[in-house]
Legacy VTK file of the C-alpha trace (Angstrom):
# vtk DataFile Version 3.0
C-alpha trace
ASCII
DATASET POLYDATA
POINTS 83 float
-199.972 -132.611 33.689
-203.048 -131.650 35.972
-204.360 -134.457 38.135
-208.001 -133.834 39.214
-209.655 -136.289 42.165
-212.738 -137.191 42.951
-215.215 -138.218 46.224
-213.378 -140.876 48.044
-210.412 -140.461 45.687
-209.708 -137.047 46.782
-210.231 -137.310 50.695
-207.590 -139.838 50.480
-205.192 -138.632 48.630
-206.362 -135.205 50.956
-206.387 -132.457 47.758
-208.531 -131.889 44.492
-205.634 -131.681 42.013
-202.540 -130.906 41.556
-200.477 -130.424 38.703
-197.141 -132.494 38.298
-194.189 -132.918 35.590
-194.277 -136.968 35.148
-191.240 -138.803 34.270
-190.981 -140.349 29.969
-191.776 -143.529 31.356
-195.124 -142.931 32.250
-196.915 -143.670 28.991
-200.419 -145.232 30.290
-202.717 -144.263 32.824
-201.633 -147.595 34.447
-197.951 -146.558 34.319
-199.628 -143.465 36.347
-201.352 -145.234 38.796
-198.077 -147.352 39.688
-196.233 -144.369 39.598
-198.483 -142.366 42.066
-198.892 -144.809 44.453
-195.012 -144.815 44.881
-195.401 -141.175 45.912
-196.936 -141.897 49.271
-198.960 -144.147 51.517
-201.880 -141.458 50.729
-201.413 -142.428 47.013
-201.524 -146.152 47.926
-204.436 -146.073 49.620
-206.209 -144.220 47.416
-205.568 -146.616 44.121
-205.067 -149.990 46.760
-207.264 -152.051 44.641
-206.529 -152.566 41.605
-209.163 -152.098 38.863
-211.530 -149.970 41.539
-210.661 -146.197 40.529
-211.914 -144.635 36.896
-209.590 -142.625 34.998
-210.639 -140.091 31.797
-208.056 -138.523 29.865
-208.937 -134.894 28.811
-212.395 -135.632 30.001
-212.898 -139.011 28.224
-213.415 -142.337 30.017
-209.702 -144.481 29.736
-209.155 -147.831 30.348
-205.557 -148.566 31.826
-203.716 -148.774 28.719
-204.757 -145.461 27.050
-201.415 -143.615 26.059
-201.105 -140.035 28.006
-199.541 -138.513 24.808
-200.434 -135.243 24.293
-203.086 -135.529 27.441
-203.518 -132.271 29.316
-205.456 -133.817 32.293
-206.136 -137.119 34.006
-209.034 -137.468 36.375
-209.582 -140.076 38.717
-213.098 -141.208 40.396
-214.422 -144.071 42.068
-216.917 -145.993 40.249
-220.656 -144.599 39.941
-223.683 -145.421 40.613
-227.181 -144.987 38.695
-230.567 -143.949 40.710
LINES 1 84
83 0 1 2 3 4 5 6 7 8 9 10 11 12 13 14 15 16 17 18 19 20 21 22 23 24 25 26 27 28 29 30 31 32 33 34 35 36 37 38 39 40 41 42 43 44 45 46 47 48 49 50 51 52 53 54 55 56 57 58 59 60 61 62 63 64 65 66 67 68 69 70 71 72 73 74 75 76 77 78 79 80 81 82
């Protein structure tokens, strides 16, 4: 699966994307976030706080329990802001 970050995401984790083979038991995008910050201390610091980074599946916004079935890519972003 390809795993795209974004601003303050990406400096952290210190690459754009990357593409990775996940394990069956990552079903959710929060079974990916627990998984990914198991990877590293880069990975853990980039998804520290719970709740704080955005996910969208195939380019559509996902809350933690959207199912990664069939998903081609997973982007993460911190929130935005409007001006």
């Amino acid at each position: 699966m390809k795993l795209v970050y974004f601003a303050w995401v990406r400096e952290r984790i210190g690459r754009p994307e990357e593409t990775l083979d996940l394990p069956p038991e990552v079903a959710t995008v929060a079974d990916l976030v627990a998984w990914l910050k198991d990877r590293g201390e880069e990975y853990a610091y980039a998804f520290e706080t719970e709740g704080v980074v955005r996910a969208a599946v195939d380019r559509v916004h996902a809350k933690p329990g959207t199912s990664l079935s069939g998903a081609r890519e997973v982007a993460f972003f911190p929130p935005m802001t409007g001006g």
